[in-house]
C-alpha positions in Angstrom: 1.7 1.3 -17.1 -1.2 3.3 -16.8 -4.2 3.0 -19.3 -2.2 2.1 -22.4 -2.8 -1.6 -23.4 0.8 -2.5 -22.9 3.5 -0.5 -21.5 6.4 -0.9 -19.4 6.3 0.7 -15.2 9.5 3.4 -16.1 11.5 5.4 -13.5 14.8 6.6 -11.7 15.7 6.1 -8.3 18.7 7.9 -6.6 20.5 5.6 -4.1 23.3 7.7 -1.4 24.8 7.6 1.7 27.9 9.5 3.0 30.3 8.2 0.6 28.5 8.8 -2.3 25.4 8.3 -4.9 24.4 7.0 -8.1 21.6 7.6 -10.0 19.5 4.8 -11.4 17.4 4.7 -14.9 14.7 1.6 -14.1 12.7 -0.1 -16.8 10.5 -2.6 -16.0 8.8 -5.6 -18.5 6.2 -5.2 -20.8 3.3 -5.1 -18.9 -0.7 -5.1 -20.0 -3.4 -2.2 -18.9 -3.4 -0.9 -14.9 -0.5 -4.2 -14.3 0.5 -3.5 -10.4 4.2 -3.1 -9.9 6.8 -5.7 -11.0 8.8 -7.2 -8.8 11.6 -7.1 -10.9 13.2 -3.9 -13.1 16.2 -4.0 -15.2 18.6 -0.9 -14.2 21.3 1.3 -15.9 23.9 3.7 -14.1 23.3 7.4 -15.4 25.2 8.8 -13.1 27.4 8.0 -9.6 29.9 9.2 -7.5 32.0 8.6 -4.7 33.2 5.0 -3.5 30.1 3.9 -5.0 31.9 4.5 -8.5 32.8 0.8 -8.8 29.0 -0.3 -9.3 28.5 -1.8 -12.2 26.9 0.2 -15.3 23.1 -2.3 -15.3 21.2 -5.4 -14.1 18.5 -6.5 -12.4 16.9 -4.8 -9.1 14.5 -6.5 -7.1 11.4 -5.0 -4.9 9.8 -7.1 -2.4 7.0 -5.3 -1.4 5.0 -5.7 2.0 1.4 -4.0 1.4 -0.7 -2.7 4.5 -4.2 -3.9 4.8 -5.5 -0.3 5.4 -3.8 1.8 2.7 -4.1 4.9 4.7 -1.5 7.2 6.4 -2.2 10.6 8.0 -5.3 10.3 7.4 -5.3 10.1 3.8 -6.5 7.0 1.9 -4.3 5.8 -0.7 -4.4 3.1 -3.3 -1.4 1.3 -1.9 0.8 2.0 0.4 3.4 -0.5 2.4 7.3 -1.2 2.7 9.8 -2.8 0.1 12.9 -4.1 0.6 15.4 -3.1 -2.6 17.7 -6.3 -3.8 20.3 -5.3 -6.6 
C-alpha cells in the first residue's frame, strides 16, 4: 500500500511446472498507510495453459509467511525477508 492512506497490496504471480502455467492477477483488502502484507489476497485467472487449464477462473490465496530475525542475505540488509508457504 505504500504511502497512500488506504490502498489495496496489488500484484501478479505466475505459478508453472512441466505441464503447464497460469498466470495470476492478486488483489488484496483495503489496507491503511505502510500495512505489512496480508495474509490473504483474492485471485483471478488471466491467463493458463496446459493441464492446469481446469483451475478455476478466482478465489482466495493464502500466504503464510515465516520472517527471519536478521533480514539480511548476501550481505545485503533488507526490510524483510523470510519464506511463505502459498495455500489456494
Amino acid at each position: 500500500v505504500g504511502f497512500k492512506a488506504k490502498g489495496n497490496a496489488r500484484g501478479e504471480m505466475t505459478i508453472s511446472n512441466g505441464q503447464g502455467s497460469l498466470r495470476l492477477e492478486l488483489t488484496g483488502p483495503e489496507q491503511a498507510r505502510l500495512a505489512p502484507l496480508p495474509d490473504e489476497f483474492r485471485y483471478r485467472v488471466v491467463s493458463r495453459s496446459g493441464t492446469l487449464k481446469n483451475i478455476q477462473e478466482s478465489g482466495v490465496l493464502r500466504i503464510s509467511r515465516t520472517l527471519d530475525k536478521v533480514p539480511i542475505r548476501n550481505g545485503i540488509q533488507y526490510v524483510e525477508t523470510g519464506t511463505f508457504r502459498l495455500t489456494i
